[in-house]
Every structure is written in structure tokens, then in C-alpha cells.
C-alpha angles and dihedrals in degrees: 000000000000122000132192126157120296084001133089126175132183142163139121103286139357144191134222159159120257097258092045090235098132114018138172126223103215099194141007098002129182136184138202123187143124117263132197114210114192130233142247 
């Protein structure tokens, strides 16, 4: 699990590079986060 503020992510394995900057969830991944959608 990784947690930063306002974001949570999970899953069973993950990839990244050493500063954590860009990262990939291998398998049952799930995200929480707060989102804003534009509108029309």
C-alpha cells in the first residue's frame, strides 16, 4: 500500500523507479483519490 495525501493505492505488486515518481500496479490494483470533472 502507498499512501500520500488525498491518494491511496493498493494492489499485489508493483514496479518503480527508485524515487517513486512513476510506479505500476501488477495485480489487483485499486485507487482512491479525489478527482475534479469539469464541467460543460
Amino acid at each position: 500500500m502507498l499512501n500520500e495525501p488525498k491518494r491511496e493505492h493498493s494492489g499485489i505488486g508493483f514496479e518503480s523507479d527508485p524515487k517513486l515518481n512513476n510506479f505500476r500496479c501488477l495485480r489487483s490494483c485499486k485507487i482512491i483519490a479525489t478527482v475534479q470533472v469539469p464541467t460543460r
